[in-house]
N, C-alpha and C positions, 0 to 999 in steps of 0.2 A: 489341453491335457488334463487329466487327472490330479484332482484336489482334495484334501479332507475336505474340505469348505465346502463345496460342491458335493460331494455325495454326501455328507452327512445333513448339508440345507435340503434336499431334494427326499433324505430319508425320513426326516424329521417333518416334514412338511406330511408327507404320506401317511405318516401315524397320526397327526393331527386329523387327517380329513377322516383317517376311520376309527377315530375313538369318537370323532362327532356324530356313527352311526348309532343310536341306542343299541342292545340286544335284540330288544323287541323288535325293532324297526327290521331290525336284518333277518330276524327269524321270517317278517310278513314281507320283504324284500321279494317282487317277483324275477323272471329268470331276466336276463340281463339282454337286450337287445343289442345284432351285430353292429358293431360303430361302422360308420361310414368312414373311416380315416383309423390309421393306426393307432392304438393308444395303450398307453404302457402303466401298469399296476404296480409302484412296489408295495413290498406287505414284510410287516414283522415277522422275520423269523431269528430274532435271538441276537445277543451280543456275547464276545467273547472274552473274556477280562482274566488277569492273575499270569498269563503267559509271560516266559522269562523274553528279553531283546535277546540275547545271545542263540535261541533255538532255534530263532532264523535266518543268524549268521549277522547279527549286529552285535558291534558293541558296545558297552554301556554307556547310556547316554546319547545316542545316536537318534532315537525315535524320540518325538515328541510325545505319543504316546505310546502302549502297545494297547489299547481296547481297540476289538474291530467289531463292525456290525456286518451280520449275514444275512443280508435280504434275500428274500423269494421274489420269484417277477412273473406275473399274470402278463403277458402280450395278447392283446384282442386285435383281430384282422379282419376285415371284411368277410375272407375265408375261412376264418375257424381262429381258433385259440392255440396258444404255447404256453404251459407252463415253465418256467424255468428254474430252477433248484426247488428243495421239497423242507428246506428247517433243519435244526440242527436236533431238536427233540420231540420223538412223536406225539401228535395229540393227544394218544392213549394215554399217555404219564401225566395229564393234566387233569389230577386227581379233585380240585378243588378250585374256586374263582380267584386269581393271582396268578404270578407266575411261580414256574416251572425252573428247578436248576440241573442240570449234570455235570459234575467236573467243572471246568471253565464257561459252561454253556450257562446262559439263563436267557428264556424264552416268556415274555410277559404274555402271550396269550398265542390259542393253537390255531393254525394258520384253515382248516375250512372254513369256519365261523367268518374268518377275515375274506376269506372267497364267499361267502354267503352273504355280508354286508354290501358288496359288489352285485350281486347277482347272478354270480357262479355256484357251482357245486362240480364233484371230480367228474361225471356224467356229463359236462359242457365243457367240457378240456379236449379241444380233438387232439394236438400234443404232448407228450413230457417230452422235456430236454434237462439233462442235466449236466453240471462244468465237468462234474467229476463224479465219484463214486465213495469220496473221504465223508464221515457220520455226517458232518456240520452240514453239509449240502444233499442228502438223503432223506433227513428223518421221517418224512411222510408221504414217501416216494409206493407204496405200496399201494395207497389212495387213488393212483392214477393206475394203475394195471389195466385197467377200459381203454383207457387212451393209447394210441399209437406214439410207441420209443423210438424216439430217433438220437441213435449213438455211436460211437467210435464202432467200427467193429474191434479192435483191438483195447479199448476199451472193457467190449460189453465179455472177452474174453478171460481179461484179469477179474472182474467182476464173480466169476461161475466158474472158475476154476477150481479143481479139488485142492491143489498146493499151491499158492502164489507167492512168488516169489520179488511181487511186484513194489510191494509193501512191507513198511515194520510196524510191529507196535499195532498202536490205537490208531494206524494209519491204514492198518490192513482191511478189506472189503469185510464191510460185515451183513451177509445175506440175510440178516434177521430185519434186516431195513428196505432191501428192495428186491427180497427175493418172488415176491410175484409180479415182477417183471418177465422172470425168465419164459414165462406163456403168452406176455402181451404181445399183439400186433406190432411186428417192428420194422423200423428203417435205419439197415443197417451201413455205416458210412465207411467208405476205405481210406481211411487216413487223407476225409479230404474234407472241404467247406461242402454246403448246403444252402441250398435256398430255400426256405420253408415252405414259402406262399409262391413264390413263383415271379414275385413282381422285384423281387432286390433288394423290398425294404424291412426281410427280416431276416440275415444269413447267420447262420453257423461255420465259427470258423477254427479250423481244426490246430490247436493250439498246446500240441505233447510239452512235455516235460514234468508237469506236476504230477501230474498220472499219464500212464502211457497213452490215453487217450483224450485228454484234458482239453476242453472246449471252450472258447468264448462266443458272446453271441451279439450281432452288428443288430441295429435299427435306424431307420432313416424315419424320424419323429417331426411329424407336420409343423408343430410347432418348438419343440426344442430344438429339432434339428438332430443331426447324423450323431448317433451314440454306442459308445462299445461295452460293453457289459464284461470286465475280463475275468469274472471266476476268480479263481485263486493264481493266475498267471501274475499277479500281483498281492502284495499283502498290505501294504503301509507305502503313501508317496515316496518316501522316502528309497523306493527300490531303484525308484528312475534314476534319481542321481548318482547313488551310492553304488547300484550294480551287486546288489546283494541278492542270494539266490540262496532259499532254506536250505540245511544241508538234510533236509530228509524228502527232498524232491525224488521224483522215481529216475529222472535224468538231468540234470544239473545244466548239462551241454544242450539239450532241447531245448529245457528251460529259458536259457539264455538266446537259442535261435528263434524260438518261438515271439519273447519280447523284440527282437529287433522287429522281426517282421511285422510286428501288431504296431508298435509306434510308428514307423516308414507307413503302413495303412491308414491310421488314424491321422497322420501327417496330409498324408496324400486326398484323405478321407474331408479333412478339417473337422472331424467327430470329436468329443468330447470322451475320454479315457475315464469309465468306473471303476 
């Protein structure tokens, strides 16, 4: 099951190997060849610190901490690439060498640059997928408009709607972050799972409540082994036990059906819960 321990060792590991790529290195970095086996990129995009426990329906003193980290995830497949979430702040704002803040966000460096260390660029992404469509998991979602979307359809609905009602606040879609999308090549989901590649070991699994079309996404890792990536369908370990569910989720009741069924999965799964 799901650990801070564990995703934050496996996050923190990942930053190390690519702060070990110079600039340079990455600039003359050529294009990335298909791996013969699945393998999975996380990348910096941003922590988010200063949020109250009570905004997610804790209280005081309940969380060990409240800073959470929001990785992006490069999946490389024998068939093609997945991007998965896009940052919380676009590269464009990354006016100088440092990091980047917005509000609660701060982003130490802009997430191509880290797909170019790699030997990516957004033109090698056959994918995007995103959990959601909330900023923190967007930011640089425009960068992929080349690539073929695969989304909720009811999802990509609240997304492009003229009045949404889906969302409050700094919660609500903000098409200034992934409004070229609405022309890319898409594959559109009816409120169901996905299999990416076709072999099992990369699914999409359709997981409402945080957003009405709120996604998590399975891998079955050579060597780590079976993993669930679950977006915002969770926020802090602490939800497992406590049963605590943000009160500014889009459906409360989803939310909460959507976790049983993701642990019963992961159970049944023996995968590892991010």
């Amino acid at each position: 099951m799901w650990t801070r321990k564990i995703r934050f060792a496996l996050f923190a590991a990942a930053l190390a190997a690519l702060t070990a790529v110079p600039p340079a290195a990455a600039q003359q970095k050529g294009r990335a060849a298909a791996p013969k086996s699945l393998r999975l990129y996380i990348l910096d995009c941003g922590k988010i610190t200063g949020v109250g426990e009570t905004a997610f329906g804790f209280q005081p003193g309940q969380l060990a901490t409240t800073e959470m980290f929001t990785p992006c995830y490069l999946i490389a497949h024998p068939k093609g690439t997945l991007m998965w979430d896009t940052g919380e702040i676009p590269d464009s704002n990354f006016k100088a060498p440092g990091p980047a803040t917005q509000g609660a966000f701060t982003v130490t460096r802009p997430l191509l640059p880290q797909l170019a260390a790699i030997g990516y660029t957004p033109a090698d992404i056959t994918y995007l997928a995103l959990s959601h469509y909330h900023g923190d998991h967007v930011a640089n979602a425009n960068a992929f408009a080349g690539s073929t979307w695969i989304v909720q359809k009811i999802e990509r609905d609240a997304m492009f709607a003229n009045s949404s009602s889906t969302a409050r606040g700094s919660n609500a879609p903000n098409r200034a972050l992934f409004g070229d999308l609405e022309k890319s090549k898409t594959t559109l989901l009816n409120s169901e799972d996905h299999d990416v590649f076709g072999d099992g070991t990369v699914v999409i699994k359709f997981t409402p409540g945080h957003t009405p079309g709120h996604q998590s996404l399975f891998l079955k890792l050579p060597k780590t082994g079976p993993v669930l990536l679950s977006g915002d369908l969770y926020h802090y370990p602490e939800e497992l036990k406590l049963k605590v569910i943000p009160g500014f989720d889009f459906n409360k009741e989803q939310t909460a059906k959507s976790r049983e069924m993701i642990e019963t999965f992961v159970k049944n799964a023996r995968a590892q819960l991010w």
